[in-house]
OpenMM code with the backbone's topology and positions (N, CA, C; nanometers):
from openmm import Vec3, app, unit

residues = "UNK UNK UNK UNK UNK UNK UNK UNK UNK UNK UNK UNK UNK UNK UNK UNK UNK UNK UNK UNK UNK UNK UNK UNK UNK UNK UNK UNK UNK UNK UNK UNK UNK UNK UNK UNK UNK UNK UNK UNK UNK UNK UNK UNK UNK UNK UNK UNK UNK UNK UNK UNK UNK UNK UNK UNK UNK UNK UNK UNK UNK UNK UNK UNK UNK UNK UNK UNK UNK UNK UNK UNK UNK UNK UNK UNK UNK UNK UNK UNK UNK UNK UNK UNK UNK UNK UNK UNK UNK UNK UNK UNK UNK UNK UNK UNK UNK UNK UNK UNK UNK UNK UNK UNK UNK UNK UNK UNK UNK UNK UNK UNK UNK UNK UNK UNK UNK UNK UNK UNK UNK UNK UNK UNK UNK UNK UNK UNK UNK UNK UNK UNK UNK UNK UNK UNK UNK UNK UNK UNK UNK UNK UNK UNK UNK UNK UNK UNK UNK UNK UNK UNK UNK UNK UNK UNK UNK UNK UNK UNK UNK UNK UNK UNK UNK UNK UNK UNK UNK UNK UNK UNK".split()
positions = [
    Vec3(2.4995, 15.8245, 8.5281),
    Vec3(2.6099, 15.9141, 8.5552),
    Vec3(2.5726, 16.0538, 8.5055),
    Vec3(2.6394, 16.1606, 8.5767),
    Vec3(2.6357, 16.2840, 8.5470),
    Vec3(2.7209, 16.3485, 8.5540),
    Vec3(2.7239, 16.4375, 8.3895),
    Vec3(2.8458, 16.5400, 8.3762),
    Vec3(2.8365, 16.6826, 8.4010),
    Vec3(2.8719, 16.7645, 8.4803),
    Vec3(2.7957, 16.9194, 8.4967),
    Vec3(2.6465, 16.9423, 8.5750),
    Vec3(2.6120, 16.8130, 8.6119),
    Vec3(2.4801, 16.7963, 8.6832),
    Vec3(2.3712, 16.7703, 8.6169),
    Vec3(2.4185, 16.7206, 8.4874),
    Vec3(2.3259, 16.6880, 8.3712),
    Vec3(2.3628, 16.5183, 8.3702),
    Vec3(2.2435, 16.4695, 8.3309),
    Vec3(2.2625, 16.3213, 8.3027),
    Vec3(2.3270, 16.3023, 8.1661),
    Vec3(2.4107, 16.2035, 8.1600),
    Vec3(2.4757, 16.1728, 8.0256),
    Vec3(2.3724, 16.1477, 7.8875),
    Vec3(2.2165, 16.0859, 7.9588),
    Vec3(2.1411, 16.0736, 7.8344),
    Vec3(2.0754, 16.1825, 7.7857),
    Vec3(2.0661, 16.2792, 7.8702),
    Vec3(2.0147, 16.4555, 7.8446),
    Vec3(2.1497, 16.4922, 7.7376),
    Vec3(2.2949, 16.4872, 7.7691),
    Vec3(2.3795, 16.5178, 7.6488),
    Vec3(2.3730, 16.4749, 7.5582),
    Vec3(2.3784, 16.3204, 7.5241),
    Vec3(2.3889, 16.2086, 7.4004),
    Vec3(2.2502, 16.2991, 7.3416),
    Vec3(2.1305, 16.3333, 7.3855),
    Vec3(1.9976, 16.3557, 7.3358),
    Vec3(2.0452, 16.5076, 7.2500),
    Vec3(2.0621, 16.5961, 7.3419),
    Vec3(2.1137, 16.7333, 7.2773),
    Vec3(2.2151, 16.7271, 7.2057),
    Vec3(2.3453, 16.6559, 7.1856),
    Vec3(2.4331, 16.6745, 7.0720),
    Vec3(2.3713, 16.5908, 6.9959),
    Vec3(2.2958, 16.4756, 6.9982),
    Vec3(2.2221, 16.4119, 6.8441),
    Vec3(2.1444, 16.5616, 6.7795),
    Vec3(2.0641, 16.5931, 6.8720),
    Vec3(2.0130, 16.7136, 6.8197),
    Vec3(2.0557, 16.8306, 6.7022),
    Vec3(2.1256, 16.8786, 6.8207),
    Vec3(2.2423, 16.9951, 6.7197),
    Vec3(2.3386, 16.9372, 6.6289),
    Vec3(2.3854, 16.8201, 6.6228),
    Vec3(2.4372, 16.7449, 6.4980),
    Vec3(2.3517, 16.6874, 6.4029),
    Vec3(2.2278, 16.6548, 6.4290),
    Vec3(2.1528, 16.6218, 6.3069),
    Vec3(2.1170, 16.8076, 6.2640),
    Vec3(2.1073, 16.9274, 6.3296),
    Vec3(2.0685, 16.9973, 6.2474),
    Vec3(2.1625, 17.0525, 6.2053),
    Vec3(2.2849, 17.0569, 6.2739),
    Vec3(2.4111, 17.0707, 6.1693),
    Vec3(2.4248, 17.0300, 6.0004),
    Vec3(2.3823, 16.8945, 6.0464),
    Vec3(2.3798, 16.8073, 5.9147),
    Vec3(2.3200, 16.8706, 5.8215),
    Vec3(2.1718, 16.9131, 5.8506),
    Vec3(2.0757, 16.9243, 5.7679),
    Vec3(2.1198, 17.0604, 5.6975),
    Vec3(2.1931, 17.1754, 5.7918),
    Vec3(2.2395, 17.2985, 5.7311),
    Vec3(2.3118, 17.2389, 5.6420),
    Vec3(2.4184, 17.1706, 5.6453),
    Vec3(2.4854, 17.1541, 5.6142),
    Vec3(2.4457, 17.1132, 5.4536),
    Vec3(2.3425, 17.0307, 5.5026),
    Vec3(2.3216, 17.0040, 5.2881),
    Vec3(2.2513, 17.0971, 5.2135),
    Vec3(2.1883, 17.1919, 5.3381),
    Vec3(2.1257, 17.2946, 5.2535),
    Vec3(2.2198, 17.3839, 5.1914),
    Vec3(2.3472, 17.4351, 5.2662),
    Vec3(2.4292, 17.5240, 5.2608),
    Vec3(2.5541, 17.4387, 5.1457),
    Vec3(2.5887, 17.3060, 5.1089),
    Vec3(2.7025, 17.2759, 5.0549),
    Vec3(2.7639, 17.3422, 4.9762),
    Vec3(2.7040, 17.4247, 4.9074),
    Vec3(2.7720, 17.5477, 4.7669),
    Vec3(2.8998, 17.6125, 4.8511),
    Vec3(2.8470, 17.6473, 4.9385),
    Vec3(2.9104, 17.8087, 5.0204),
    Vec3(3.0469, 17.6493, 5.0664),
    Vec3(3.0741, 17.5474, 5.1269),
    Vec3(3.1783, 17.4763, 5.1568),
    Vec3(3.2469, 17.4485, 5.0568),
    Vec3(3.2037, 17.3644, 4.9545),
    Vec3(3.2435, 17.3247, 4.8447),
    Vec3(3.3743, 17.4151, 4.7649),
    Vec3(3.3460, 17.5300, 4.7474),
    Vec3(3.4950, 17.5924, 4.7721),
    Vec3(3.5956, 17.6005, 4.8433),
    Vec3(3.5835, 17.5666, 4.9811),
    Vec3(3.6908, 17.5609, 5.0513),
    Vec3(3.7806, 17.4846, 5.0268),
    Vec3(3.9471, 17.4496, 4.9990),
    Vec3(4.0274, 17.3214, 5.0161),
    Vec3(4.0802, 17.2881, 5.1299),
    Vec3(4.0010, 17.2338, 5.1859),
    Vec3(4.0025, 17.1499, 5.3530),
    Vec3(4.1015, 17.0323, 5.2953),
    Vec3(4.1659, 16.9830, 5.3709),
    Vec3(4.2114, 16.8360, 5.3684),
    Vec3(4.1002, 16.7574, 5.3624),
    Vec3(4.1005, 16.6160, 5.3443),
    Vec3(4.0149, 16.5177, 5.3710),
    Vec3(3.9727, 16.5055, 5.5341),
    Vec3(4.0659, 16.4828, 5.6076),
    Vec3(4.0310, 16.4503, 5.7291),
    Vec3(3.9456, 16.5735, 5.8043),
    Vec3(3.9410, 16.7014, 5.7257),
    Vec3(3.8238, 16.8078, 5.8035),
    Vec3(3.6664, 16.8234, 5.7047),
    Vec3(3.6910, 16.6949, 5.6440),
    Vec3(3.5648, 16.7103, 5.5554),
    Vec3(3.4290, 16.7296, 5.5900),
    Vec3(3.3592, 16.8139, 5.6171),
    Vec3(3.2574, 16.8552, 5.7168),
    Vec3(3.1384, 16.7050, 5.6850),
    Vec3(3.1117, 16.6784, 5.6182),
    Vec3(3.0298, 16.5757, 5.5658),
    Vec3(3.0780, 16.4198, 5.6780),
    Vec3(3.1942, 16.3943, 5.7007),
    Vec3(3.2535, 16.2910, 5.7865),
    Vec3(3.2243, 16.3505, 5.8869),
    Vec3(3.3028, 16.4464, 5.9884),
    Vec3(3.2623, 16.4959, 6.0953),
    Vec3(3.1532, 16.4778, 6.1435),
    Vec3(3.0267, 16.5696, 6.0869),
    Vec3(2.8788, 16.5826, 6.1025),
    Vec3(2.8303, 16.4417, 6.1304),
    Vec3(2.8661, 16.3603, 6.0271),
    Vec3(2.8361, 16.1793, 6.0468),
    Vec3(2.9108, 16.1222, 6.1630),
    Vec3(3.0202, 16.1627, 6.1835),
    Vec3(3.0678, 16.1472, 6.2966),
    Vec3(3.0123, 16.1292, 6.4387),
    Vec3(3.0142, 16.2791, 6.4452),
    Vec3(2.9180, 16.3310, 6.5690),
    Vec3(2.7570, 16.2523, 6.6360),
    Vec3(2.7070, 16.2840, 6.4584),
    Vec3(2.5725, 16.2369, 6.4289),
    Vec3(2.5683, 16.0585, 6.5387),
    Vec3(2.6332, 15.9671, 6.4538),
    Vec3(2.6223, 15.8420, 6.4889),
    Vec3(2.7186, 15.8466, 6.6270),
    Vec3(2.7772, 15.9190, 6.6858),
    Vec3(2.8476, 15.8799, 6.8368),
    Vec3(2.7163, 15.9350, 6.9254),
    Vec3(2.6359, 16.0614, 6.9094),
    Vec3(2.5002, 16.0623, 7.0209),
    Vec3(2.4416, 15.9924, 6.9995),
    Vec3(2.3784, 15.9420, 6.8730),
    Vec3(2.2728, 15.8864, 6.8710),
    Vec3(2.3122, 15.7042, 6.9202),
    Vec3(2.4168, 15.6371, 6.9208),
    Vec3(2.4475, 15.5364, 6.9552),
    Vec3(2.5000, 15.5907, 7.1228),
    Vec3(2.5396, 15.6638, 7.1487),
    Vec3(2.5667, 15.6575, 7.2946),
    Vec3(2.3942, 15.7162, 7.3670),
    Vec3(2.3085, 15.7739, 7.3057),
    Vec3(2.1810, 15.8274, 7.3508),
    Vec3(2.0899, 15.6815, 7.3518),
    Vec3(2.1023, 15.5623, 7.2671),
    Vec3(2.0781, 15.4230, 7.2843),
    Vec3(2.1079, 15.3595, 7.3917),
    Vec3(2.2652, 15.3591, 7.4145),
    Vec3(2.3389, 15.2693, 7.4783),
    Vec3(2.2988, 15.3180, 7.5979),
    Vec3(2.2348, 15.4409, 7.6635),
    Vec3(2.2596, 15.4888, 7.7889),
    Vec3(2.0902, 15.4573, 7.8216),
    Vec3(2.0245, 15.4660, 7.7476),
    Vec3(1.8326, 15.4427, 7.7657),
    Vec3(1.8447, 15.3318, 7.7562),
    Vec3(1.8942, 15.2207, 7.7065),
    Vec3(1.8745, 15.0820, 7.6973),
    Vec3(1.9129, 15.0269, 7.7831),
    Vec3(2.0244, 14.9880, 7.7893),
    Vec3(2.1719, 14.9304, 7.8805),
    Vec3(2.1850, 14.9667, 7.9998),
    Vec3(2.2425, 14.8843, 8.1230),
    Vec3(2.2940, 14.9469, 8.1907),
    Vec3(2.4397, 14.9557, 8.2345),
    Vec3(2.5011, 14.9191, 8.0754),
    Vec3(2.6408, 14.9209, 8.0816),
    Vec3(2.6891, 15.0463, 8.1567),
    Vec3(2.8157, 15.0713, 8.2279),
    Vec3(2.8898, 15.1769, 8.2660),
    Vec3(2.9017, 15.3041, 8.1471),
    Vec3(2.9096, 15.4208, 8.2067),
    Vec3(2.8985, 15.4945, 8.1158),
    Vec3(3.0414, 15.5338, 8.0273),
    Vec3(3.1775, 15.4880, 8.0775),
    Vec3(3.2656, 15.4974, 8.0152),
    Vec3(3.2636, 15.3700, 7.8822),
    Vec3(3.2260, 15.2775, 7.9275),
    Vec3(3.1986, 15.1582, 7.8188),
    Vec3(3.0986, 15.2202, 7.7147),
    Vec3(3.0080, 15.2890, 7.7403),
    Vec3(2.9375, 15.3579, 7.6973),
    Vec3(2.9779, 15.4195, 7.5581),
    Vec3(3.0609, 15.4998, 7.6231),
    Vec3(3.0722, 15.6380, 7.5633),
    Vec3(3.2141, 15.5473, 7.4602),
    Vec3(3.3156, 15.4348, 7.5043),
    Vec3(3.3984, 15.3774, 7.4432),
    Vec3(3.3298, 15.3036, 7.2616),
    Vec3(3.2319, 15.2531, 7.2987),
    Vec3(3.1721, 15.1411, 7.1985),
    Vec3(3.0829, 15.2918, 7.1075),
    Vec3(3.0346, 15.3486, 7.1359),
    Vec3(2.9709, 15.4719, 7.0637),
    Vec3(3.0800, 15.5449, 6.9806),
    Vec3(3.2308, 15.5467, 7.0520),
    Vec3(3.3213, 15.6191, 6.9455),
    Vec3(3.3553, 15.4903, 6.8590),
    Vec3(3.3599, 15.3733, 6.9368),
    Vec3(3.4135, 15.2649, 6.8022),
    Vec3(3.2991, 15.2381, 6.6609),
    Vec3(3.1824, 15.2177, 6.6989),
    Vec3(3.0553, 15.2758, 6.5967),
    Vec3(3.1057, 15.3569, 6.5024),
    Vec3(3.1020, 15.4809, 6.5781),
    Vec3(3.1395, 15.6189, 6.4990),
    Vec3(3.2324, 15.6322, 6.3983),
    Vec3(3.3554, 15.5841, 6.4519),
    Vec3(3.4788, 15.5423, 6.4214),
    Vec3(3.4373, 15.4638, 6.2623),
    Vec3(3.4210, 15.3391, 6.2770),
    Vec3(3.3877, 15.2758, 6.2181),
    Vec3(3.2531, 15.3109, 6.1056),
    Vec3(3.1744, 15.3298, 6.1160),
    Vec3(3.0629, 15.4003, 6.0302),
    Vec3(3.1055, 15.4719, 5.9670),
    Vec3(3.2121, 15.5874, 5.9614),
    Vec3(3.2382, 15.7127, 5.9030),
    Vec3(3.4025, 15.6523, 5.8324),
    Vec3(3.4346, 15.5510, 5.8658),
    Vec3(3.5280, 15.5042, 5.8158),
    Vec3(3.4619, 15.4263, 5.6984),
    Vec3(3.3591, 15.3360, 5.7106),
    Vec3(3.3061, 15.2957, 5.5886),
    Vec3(3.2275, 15.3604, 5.5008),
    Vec3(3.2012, 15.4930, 5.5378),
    Vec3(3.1195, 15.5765, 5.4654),
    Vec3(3.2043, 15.6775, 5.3750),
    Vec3(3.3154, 15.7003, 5.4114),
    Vec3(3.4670, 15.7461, 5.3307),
    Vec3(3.5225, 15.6677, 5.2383),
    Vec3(3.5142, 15.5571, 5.2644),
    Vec3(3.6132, 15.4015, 5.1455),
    Vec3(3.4826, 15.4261, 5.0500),
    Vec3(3.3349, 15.3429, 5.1271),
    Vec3(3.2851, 15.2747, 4.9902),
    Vec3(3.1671, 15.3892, 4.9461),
    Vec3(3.1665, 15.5287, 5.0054),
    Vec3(3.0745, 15.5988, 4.9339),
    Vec3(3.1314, 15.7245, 4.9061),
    Vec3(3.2103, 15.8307, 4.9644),
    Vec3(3.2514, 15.9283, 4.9387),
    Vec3(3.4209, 15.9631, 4.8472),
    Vec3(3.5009, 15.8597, 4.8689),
    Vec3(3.6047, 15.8640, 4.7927),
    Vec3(3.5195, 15.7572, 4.6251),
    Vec3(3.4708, 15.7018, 4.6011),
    Vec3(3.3832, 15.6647, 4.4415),
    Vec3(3.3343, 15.7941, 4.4065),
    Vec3(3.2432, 15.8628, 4.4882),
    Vec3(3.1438, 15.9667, 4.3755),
    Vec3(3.2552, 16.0675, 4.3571),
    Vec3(3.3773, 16.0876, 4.4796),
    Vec3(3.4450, 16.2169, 4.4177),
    Vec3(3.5499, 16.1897, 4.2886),
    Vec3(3.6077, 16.0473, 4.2745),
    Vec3(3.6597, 16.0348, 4.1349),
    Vec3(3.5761, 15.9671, 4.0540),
    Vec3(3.4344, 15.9382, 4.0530),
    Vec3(3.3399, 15.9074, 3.9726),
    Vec3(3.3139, 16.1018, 3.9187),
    Vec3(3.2987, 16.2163, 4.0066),
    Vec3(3.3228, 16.3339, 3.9314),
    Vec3(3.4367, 16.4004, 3.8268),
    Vec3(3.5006, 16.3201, 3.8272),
    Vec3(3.6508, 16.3493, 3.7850),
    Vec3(3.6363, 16.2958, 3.6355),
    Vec3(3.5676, 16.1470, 3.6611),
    Vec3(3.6054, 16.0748, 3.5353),
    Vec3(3.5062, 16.1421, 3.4497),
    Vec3(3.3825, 16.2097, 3.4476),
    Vec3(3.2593, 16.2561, 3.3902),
    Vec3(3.3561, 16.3777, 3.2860),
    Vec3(3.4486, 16.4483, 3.3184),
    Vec3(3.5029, 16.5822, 3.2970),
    Vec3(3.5492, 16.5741, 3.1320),
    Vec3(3.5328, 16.6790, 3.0559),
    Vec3(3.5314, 16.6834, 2.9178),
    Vec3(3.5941, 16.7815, 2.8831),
    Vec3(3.6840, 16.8021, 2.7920),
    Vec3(3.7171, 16.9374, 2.6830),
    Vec3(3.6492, 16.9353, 2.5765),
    Vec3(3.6265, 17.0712, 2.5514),
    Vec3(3.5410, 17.0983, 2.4422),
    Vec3(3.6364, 17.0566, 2.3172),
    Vec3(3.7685, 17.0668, 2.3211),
    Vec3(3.8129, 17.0102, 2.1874),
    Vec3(3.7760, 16.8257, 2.2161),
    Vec3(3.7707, 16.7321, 2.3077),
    Vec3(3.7087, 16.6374, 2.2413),
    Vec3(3.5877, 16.5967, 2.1664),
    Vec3(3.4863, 16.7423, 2.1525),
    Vec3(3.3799, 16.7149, 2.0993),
    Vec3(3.3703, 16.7415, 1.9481),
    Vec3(3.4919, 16.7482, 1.9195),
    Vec3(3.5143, 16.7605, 1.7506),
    Vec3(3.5305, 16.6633, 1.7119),
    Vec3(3.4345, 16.6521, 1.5522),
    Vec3(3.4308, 16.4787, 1.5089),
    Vec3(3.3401, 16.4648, 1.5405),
    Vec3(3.3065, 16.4757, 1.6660),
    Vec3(3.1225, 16.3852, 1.7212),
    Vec3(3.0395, 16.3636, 1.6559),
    Vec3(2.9725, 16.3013, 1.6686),
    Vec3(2.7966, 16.2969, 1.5720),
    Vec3(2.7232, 16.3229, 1.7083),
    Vec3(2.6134, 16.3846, 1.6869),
    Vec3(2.5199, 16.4488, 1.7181),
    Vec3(2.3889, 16.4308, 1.6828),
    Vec3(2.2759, 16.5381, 1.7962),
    Vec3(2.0986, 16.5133, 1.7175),
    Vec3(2.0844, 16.6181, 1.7682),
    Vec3(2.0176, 16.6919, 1.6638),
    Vec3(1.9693, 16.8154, 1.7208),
    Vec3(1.9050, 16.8188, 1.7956),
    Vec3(1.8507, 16.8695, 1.9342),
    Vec3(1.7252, 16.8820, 1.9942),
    Vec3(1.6327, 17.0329, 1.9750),
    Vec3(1.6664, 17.1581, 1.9440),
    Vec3(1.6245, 17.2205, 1.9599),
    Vec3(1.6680, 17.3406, 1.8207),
    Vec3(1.5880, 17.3095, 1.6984),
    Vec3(1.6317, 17.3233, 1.5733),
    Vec3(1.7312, 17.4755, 1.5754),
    Vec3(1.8220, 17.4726, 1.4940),
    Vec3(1.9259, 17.5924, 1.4693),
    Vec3(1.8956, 17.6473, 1.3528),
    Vec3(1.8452, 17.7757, 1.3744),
    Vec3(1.8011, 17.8619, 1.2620),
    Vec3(1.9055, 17.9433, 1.2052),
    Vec3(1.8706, 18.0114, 1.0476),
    Vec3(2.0001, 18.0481, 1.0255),
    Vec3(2.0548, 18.1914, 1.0767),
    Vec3(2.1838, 18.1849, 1.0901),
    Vec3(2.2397, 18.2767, 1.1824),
    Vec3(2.1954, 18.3043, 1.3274),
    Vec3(2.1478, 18.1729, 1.3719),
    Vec3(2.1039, 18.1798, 1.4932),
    Vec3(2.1696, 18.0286, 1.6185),
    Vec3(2.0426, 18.0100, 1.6919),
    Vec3(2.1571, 17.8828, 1.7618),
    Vec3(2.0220, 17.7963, 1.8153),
    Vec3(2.0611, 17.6552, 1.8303),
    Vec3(1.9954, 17.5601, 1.8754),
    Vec3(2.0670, 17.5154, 1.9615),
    Vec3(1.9781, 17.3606, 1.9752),
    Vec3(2.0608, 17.2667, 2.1009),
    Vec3(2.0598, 17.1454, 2.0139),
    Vec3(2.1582, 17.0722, 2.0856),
    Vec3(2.2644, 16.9626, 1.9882),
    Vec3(2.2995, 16.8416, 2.1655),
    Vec3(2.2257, 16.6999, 2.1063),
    Vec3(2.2771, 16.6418, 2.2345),
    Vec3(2.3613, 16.5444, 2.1354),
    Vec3(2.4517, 16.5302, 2.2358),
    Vec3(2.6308, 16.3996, 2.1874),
    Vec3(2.5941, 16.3091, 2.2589),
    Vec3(2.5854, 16.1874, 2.2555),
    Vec3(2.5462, 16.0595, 2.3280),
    Vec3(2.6996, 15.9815, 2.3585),
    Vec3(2.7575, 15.9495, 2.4654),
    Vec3(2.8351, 15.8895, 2.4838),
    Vec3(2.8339, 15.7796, 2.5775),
    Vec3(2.8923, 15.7109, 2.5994),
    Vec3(2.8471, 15.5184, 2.7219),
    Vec3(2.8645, 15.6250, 2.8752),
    Vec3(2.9957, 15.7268, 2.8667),
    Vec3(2.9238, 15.7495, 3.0114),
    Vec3(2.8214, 15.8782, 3.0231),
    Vec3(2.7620, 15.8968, 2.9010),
    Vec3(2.6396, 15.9274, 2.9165),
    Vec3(2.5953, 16.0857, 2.8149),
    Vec3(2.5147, 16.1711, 2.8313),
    Vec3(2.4982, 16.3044, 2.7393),
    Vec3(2.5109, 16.4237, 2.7624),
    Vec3(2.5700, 16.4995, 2.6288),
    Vec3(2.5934, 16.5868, 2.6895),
    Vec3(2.5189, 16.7009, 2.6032),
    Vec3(2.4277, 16.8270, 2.6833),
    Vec3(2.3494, 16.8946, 2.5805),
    Vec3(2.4427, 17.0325, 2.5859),
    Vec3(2.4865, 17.0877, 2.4463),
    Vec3(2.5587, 17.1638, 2.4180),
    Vec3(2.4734, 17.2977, 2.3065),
    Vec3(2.5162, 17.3980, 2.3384),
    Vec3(2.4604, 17.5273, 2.2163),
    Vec3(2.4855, 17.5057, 2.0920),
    Vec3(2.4362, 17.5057, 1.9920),
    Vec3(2.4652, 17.4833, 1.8722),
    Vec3(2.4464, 17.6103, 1.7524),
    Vec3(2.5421, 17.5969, 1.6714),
    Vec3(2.5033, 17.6936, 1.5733),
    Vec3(2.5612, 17.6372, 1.4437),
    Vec3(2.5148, 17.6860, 1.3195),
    Vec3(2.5301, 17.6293, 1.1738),
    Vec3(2.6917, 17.6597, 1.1562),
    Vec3(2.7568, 17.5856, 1.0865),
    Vec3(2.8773, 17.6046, 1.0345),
    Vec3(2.8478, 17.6795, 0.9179),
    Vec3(2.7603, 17.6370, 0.8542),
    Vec3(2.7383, 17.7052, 0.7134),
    Vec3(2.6537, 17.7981, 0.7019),
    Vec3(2.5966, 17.8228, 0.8095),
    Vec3(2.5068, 17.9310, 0.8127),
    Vec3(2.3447, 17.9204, 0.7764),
    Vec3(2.3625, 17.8053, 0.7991),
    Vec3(2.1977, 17.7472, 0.6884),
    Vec3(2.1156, 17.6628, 0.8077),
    Vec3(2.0002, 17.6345, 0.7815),
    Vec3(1.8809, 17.6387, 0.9498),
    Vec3(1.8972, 17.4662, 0.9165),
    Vec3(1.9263, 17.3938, 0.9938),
    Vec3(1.9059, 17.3183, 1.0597),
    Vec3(1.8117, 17.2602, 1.1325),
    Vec3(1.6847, 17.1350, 1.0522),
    Vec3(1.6127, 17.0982, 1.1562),
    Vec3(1.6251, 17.0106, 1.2856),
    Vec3(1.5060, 17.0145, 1.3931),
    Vec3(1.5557, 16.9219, 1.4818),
    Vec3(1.5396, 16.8174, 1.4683),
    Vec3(1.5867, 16.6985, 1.5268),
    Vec3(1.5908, 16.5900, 1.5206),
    Vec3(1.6991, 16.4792, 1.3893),
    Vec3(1.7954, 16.6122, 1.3160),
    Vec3(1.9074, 16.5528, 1.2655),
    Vec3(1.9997, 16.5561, 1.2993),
    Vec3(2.0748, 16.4187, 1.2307),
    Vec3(2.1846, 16.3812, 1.2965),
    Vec3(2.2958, 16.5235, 1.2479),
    Vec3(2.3746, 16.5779, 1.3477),
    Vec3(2.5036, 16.6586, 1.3062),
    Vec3(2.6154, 16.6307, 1.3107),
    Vec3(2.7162, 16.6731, 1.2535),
    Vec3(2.8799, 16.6708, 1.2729),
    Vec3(2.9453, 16.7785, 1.3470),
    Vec3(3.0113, 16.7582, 1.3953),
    Vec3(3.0730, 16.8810, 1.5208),
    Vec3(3.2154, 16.9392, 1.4505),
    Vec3(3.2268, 16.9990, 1.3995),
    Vec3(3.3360, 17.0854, 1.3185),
    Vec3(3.4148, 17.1819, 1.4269),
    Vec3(3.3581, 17.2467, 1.5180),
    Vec3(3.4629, 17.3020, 1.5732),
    Vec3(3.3454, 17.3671, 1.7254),
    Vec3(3.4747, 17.4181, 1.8146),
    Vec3(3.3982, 17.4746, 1.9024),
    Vec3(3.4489, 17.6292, 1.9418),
    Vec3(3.3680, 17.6692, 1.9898),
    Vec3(3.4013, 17.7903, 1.9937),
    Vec3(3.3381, 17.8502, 2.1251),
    Vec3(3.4011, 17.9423, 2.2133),
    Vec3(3.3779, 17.9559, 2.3641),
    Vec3(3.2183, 17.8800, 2.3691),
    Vec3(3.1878, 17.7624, 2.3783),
    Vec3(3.1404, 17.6871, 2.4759),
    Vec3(3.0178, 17.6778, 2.3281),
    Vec3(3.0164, 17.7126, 2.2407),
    Vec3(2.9230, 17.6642, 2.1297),
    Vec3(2.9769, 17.5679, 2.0325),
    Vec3(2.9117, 17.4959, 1.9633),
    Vec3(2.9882, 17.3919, 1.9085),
    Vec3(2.9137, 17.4451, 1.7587),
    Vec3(2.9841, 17.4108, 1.6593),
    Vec3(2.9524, 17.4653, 1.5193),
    Vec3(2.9386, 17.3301, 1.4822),
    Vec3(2.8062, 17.3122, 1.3589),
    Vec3(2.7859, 17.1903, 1.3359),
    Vec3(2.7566, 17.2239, 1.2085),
    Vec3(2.7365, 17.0646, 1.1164),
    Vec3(2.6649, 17.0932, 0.9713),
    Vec3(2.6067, 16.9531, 0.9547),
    Vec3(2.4985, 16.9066, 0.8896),
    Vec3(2.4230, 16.8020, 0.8441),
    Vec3(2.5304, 16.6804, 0.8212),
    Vec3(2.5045, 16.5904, 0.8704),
    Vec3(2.5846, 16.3901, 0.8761),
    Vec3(2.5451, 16.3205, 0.8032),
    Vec3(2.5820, 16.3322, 0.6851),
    Vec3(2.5405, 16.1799, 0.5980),
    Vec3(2.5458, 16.0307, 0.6238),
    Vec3(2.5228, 15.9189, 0.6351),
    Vec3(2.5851, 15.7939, 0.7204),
    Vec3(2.6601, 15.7781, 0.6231),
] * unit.nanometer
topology = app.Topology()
chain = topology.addChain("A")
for resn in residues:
    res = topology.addResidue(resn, chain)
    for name in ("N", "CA", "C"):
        topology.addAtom(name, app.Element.getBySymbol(name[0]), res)
């Protein structure tokens, strides 16, 4: 069959095309989207997959098969449909509240114990990693007391202060 005087597998071929390089902009570019607040249902990431898997399953179905081309083009949106529906449940709605749960205030990092990584000299600043089960976090460090700090001891987190954490030596 032909739409515009073009064969249907010349289209399925060219929109796989320009939707896989959509795609590919697309992950190069994510910063510049990522600000936008789209609803869910215009999430460019679904779409693109969308698109992606309806040519490339109707660009199959039409070189292989010699099903009708409306059956065609029917079973390629149910694919689509379906693919981008399971790619929303079990992969893209987890990592976006798997980002959520990661999220920290700097006042919970008071109290912490700590290890220095990157010794804090006096009146100066190091690095200090906090070990927690869902995982580490490396923070600026500077002396509470004003006194140098080597690396590789354990610290106490006394207070924080725009985005530095003030520490002093942990006895067990």
């Amino acid at each position: 069959m032909e739409l515009f005087g073009v064969p249907l597998e010349t289209i399925y071929l060219y929109g796989l095309i320009i939707s896989g390089v959509l795609t590919f902009l697309f992950i190069l570019f994510n910063d510049i989207f990522s600000g936008l607040e789209l609803p869910d249902q215009f999430n460019p990431t679904l779409i693109f997959s969308f698109l992606t898997v309806f040519f490339a399953s109707g660009f199959l179905f039409e070189s292989v098969t010699g099903l009708n081309s409306g059956v065609i083009t029917a079973i390629s949106l149910l694919i689509s449909l379906s693919t981008v529906t399971l790619l929303n449940v079990f992969v893209l709605i987890p990592i976006s509240s798997a980002e959520e749960s990661l999220a920290f205030h700097d006042n919970d990092l008071r109290g912490r114990v700590g290890r220095v990584l990157t010794s804090i000299p006096v009146d100066g600043f190091g690095e200090v990693l906090i070990e927690s089960i869902s995982g580490s976090i490396a923070k600026t460090a500077a002396s509470f007391k004003n006194e140098g700090i080597a690396s590789d001891t354990k610290v106490l987190i006394i207070e924080v202060k725009n985005g530095v954490v003030y520490v002093m030596p942990h006895q067990n």
